[in-house]
NUZARO-79421 format. One record per residue: residue number from 0; residue in three letters; x, z, y of N, C-alpha, C in turn. Coordinates in steps of 0.1 Angstrom, whole numbers, plus 5000, padded with zeros to 4 digits. Layout:
N
+------+------+--------+------+---------+---------+-------+----------+--------+------+---------+
! resi ! resn ! n_east ! n_up ! n_north ! ca_east ! ca_up ! ca_north ! c_east ! c_up ! c_north !
+------+------+--------+------+---------+---------+-------+----------+--------+------+---------+
!  NUM !  ALA !      X !    Z !       Y !       X !     Z !        Y !      X !    Z !       Y !
...
+------+------+--------+------+---------+---------+-------+----------+--------+------+---------+
! end
This chain:
79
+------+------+--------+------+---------+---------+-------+----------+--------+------+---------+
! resi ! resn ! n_east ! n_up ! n_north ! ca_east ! ca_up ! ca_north ! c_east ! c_up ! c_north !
+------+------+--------+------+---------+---------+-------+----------+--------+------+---------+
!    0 !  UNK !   5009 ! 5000 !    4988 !    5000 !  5000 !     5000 !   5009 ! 5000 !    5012 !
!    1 !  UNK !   5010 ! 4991 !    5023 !    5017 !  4989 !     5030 !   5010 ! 4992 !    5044 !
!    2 !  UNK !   5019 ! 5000 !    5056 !    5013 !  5007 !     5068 !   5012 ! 4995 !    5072 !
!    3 !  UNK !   5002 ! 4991 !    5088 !    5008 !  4986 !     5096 !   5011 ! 4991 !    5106 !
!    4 !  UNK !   5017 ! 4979 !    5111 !    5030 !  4984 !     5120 !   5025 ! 4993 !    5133 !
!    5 !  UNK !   5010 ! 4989 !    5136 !    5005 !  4998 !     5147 !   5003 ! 5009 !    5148 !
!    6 !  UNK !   5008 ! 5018 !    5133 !    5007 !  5036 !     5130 !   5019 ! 5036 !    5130 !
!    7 !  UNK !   5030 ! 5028 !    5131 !    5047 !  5034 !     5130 !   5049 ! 5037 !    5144 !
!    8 !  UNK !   5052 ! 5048 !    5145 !    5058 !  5051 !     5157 !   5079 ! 5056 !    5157 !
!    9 !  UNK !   5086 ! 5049 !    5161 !    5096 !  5049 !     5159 !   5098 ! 5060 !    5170 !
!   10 !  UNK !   5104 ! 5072 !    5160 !    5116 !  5089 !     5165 !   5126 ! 5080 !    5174 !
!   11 !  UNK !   5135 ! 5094 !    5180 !    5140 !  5093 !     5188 !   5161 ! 5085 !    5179 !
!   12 !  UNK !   5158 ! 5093 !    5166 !    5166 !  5081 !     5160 !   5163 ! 5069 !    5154 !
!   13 !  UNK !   5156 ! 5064 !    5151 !    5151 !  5050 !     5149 !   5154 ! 5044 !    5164 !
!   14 !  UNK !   5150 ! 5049 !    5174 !    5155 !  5040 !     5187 !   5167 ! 5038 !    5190 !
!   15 !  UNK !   5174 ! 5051 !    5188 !    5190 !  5050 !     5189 !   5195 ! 5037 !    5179 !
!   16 !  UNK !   5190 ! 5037 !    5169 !    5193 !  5027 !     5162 !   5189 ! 5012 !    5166 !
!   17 !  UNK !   5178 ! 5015 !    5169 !    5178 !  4995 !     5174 !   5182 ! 4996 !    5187 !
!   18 !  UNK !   5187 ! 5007 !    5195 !    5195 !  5005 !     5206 !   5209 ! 5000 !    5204 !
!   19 !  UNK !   5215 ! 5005 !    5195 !    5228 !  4998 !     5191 !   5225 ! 4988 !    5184 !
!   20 !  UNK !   5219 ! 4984 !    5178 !    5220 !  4970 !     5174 !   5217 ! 4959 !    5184 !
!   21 !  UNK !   5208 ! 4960 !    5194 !    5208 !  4955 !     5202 !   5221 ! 4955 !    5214 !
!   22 !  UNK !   5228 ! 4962 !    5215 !    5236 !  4970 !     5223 !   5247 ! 4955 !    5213 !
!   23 !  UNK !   5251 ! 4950 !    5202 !    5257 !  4947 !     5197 !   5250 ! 4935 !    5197 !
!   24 !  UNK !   5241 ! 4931 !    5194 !    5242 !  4918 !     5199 !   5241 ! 4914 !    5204 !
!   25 !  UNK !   5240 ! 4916 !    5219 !    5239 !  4912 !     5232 !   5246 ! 4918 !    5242 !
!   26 !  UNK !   5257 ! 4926 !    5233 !    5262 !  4936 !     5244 !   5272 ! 4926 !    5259 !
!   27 !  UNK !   5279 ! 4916 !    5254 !    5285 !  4905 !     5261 !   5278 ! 4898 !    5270 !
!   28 !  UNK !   5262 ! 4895 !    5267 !    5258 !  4891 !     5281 !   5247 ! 4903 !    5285 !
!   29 !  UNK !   5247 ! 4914 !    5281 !    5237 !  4926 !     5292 !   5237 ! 4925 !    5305 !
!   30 !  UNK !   5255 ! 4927 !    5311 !    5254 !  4928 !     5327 !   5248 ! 4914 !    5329 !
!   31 !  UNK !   5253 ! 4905 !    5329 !    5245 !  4889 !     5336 !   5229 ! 4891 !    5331 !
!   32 !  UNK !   5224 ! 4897 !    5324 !    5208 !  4896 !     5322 !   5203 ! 4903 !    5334 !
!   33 !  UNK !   5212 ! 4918 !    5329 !    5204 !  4933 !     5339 !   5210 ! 4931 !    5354 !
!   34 !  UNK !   5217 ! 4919 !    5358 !    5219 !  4913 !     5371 !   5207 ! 4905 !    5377 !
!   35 !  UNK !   5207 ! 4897 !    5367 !    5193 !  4883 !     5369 !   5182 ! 4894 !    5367 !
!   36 !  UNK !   5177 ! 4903 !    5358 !    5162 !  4911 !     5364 !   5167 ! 4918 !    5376 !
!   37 !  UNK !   5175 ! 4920 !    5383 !    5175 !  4931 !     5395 !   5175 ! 4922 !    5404 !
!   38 !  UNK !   5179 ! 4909 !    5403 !    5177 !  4899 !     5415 !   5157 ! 4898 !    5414 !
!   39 !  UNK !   5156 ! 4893 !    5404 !    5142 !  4889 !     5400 !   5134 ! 4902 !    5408 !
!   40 !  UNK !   5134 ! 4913 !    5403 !    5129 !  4925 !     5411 !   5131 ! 4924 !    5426 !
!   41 !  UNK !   5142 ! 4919 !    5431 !    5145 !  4920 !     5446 !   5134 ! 4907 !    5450 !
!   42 !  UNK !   5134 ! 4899 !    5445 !    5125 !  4887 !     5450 !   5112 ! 4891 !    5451 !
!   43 !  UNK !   5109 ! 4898 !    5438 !    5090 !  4901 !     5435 !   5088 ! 4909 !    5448 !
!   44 !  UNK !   5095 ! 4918 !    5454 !    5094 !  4932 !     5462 !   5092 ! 4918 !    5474 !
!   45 !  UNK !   5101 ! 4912 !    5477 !    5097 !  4905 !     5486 !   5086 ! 4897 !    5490 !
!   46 !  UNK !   5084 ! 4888 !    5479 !    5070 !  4882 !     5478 !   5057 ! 4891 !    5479 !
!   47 !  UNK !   5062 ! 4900 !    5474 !    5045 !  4911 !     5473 !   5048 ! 4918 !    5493 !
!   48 !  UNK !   5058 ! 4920 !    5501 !    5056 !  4923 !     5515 !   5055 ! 4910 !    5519 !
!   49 !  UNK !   5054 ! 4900 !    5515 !    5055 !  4889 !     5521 !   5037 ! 4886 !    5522 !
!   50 !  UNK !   5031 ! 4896 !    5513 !    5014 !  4888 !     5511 !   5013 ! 4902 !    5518 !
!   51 !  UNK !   5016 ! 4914 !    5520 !    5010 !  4927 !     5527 !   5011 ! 4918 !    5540 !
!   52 !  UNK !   5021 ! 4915 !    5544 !    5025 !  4912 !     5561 !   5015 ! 4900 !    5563 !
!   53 !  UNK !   5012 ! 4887 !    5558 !    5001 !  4881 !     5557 !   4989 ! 4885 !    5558 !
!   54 !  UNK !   4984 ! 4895 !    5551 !    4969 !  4901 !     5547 !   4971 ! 4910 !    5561 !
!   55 !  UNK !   4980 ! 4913 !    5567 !    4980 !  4925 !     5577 !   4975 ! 4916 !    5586 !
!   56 !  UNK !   4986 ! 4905 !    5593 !    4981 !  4899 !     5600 !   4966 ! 4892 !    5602 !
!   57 !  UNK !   4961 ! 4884 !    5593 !    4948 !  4881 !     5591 !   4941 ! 4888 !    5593 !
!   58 !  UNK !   4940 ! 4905 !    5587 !    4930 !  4914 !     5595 !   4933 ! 4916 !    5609 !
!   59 !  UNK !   4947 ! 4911 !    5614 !    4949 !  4915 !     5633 !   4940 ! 4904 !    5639 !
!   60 !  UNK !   4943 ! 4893 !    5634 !    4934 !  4880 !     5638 !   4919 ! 4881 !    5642 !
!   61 !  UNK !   4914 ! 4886 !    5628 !    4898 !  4887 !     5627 !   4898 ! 4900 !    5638 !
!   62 !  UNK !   4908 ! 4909 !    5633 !    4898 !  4919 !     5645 !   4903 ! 4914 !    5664 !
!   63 !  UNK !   4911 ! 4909 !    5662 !    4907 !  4900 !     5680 !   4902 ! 4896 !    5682 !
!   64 !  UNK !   4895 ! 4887 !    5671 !    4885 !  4877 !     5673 !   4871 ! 4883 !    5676 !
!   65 !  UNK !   4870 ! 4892 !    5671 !    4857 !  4900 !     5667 !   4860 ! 4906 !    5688 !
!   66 !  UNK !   4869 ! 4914 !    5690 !    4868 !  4920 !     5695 !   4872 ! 4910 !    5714 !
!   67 !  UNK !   4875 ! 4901 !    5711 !    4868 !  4888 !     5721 !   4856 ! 4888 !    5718 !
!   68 !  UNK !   4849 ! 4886 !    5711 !    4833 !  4877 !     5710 !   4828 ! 4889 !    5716 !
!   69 !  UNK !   4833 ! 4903 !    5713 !    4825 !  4914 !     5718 !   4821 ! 4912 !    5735 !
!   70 !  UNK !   4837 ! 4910 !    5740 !    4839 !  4906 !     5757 !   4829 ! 4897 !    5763 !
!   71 !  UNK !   4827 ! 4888 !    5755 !    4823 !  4881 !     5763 !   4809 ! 4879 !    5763 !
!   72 !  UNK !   4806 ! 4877 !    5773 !    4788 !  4879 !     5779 !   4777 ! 4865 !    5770 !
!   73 !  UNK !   4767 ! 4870 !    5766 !    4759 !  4866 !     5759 !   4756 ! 4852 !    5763 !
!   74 !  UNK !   4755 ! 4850 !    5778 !    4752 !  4835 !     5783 !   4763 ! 4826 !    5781 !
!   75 !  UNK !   4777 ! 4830 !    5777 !    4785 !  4820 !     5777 !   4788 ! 4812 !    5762 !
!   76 !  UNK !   4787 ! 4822 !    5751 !    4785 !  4825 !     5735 !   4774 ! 4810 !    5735 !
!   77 !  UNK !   4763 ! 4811 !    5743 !    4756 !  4800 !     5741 !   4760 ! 4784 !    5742 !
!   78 !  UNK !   4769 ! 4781 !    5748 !    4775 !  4768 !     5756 !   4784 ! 4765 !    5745 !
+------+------+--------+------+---------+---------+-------+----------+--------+------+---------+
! end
């Protein structure tokens, strides 16, 4: 009768162990990988202030706009 794999929960040595194996075979290119995700992370962080400062802006927009149409007098709104 065979578990599945979704009730195995791997201890704190079973991890150590596929940590070194992993650690081994890939130990030669880790820094160039864990370089390229910390670039990749510096970009995402960017992109994601890049849509806050957009979305900020857009609400400064609407609310001028809103807060013109307030200003100005009912007879001119008409024309």
């Amino acid at each position: 009768m065979s578990i599945p794999f979704a009730f195995f929960t791997p201890g704190p040595f079973d991890m150590l162990i596929i940590a070194v194996i992993v650690l081994l075979l890939f130990g030669n290119r880790l820094p160039s990988v864990m370089r390229s995700l910390g670039q990749g992370v510096v970009e995402f962080k960017k992109g994601i202030e890049g849509v806050e400062d957009d979305r900020d802006s857009n609400k400064k927009i609407k609310k001028d706009k809103e807060e013109k149409d307030k200003e100005e007098p009912a007879s001119e709104k008409k024309e």
